[in-house]
N, C-alpha and C positions, 0 to 999 in steps of 0.2 A: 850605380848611377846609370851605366850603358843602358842596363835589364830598363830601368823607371822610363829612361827614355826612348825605346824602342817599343816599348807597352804604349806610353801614349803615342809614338805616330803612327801605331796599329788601330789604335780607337780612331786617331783623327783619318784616317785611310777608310773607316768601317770595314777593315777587315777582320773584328775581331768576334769570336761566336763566343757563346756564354758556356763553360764550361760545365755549367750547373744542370741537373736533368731533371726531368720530369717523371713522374712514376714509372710512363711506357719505356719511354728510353733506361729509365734503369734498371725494370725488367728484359729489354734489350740487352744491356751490358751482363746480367748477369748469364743470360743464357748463352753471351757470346763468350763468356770467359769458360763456360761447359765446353763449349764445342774446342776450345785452345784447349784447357786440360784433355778432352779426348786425342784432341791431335798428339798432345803433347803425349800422350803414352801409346803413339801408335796404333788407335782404336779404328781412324780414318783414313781410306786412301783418298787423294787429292782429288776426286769427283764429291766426292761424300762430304769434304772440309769444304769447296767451294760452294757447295748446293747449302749447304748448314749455315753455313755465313750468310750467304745471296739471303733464305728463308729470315736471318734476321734483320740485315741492314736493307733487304729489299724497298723498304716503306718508307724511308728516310734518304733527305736528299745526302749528297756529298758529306757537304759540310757536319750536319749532324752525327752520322755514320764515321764521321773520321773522328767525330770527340764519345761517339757511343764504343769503337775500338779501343779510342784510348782508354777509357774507364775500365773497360774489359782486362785489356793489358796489365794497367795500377792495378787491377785486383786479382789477377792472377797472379804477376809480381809479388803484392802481401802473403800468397798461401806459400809460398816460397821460403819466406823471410822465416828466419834462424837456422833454415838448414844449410848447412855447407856445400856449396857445388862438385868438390866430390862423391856427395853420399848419394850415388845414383837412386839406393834402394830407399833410400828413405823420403828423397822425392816421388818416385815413382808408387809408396805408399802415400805419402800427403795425397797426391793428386789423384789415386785409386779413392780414397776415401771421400774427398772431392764432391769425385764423376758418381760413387753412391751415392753420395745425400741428396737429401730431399731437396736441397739448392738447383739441383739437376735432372730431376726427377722428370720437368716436361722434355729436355732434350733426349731425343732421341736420332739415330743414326750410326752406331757405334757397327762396323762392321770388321771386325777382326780375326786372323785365324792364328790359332796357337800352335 
């Protein structure tokens, strides 16, 4: 009941943005969840992740950009789900696997030394 009524005095405030995207934005979201999976295996150092980002929420105000993250997040989150948080290697394969596919194919940036 809190949730229902917080919801509506967020509509009646017009504070609330549509969580739903449009084609751009969620070709946005997916390239931004590339660039967290590259982070996320250490492919980035922290100019490379900021610039990669900036390149994709650039074009979009605030408000957009904070629900084109969140989507990114929810879906990098899914590529996650069933592995155990222990199993470092078996994340660190999910998410190598990932950053191949062709889901990620236009992100580019990956600067890493072994």
């Amino acid at each position: 009941m809190r949730l229902l009524i917080a919801a509506l005095l967020l509509i009646a405030t017009g504070q609330v943005h549509a969580l739903a995207l449009g084609p751009e934005e969620f070709a946005a979201a997916k390239r931004l969840s590339c660039v967290l999976a590259q982070d996320s295996l250490g492919y980035l150092n922290e100019d490379d992740y900021a610039a990669l980002t900036d390149d994709v929420l650039d074009e979009y105000d605030a408000a957009d950009g904070d629900v084109i993250f969140a989507k990114a997040l929810g879906y990098f989150d899914g590529l996650m789900f069933g592995i155990p948080e222990q199993d470092v290697s078996g994340i660190q394969a999910r998410l190598r696997s990932f950053v191949d596919s062709q889901a990620c194919s236009q992100v580019v940036g990956v600067s890493f030394t072994l």
